[in-house]
C-alpha positions in Angstrom: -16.2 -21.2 -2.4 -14.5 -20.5 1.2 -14.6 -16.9 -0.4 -18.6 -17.1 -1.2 -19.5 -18.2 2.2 -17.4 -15.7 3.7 -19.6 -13.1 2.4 -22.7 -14.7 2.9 -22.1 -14.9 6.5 -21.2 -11.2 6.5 -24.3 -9.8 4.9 -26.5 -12.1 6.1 -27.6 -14.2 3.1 -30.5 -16.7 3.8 -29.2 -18.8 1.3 -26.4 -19.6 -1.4 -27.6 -20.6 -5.2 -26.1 -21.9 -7.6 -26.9 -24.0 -11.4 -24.5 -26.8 -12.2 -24.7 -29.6 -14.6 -23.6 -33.4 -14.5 -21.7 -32.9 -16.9 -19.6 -30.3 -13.9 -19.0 -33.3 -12.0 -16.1 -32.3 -9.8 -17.8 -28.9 -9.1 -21.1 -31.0 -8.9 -19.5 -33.3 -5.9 -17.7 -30.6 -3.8 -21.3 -28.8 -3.5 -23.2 -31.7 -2.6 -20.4 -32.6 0.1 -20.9 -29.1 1.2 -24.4 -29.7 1.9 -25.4 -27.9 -1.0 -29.2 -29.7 -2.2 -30.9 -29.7 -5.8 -33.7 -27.1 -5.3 -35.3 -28.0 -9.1 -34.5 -29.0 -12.8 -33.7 -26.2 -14.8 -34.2 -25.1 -18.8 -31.4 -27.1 -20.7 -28.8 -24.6 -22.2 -27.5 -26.2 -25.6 -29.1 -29.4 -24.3 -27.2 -30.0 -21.2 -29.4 -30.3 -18.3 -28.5 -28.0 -15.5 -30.3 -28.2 -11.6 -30.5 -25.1 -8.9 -28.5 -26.5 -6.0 -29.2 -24.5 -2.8 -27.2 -23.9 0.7 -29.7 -22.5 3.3 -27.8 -19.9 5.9 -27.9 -22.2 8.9 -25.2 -24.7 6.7 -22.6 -21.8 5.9 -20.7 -22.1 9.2 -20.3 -26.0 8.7 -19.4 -25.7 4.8 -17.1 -23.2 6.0 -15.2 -25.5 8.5 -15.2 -28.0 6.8 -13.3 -26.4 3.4 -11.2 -24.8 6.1 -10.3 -29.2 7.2 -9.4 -30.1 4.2 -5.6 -30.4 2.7 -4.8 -26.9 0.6 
């Protein structure tokens, strides 16, 4: 993720997107703590239901810093 942001940042992204599922619920947690919103409900894929989570550019910095806080 540190990685993701890192390039955003760089080439001037407006935004990170992602899909993600409940059923991801680790993944799931670490982009909503990153500030990371649902954007809409997606098509199910074999049933699961999956969400567009979005991080706008103005957030990078702060998700950035605050991956960089926490324990390796």
């Amino acid at each position: 993720m540190a990685a993701c942001l890192r390039h955003a940042i760089r080439d001037g992204a407006p935004a990170i997107g992602l899909h993600t599922s409940p059923m991801m619920a680790t993944a799931l947690r670490l982009y909503t703590t990153l500030g990371f919103t649902r954007e809409r409900d997606l098509d199910p894929i074999d049933g699961v239901a999956y969400g567009r989570y979005v991080l706008p550019a103005g957030r990078f910095q702060a998700a950035l810093d605050q991956l960089a806080s926490w324990p390796a």
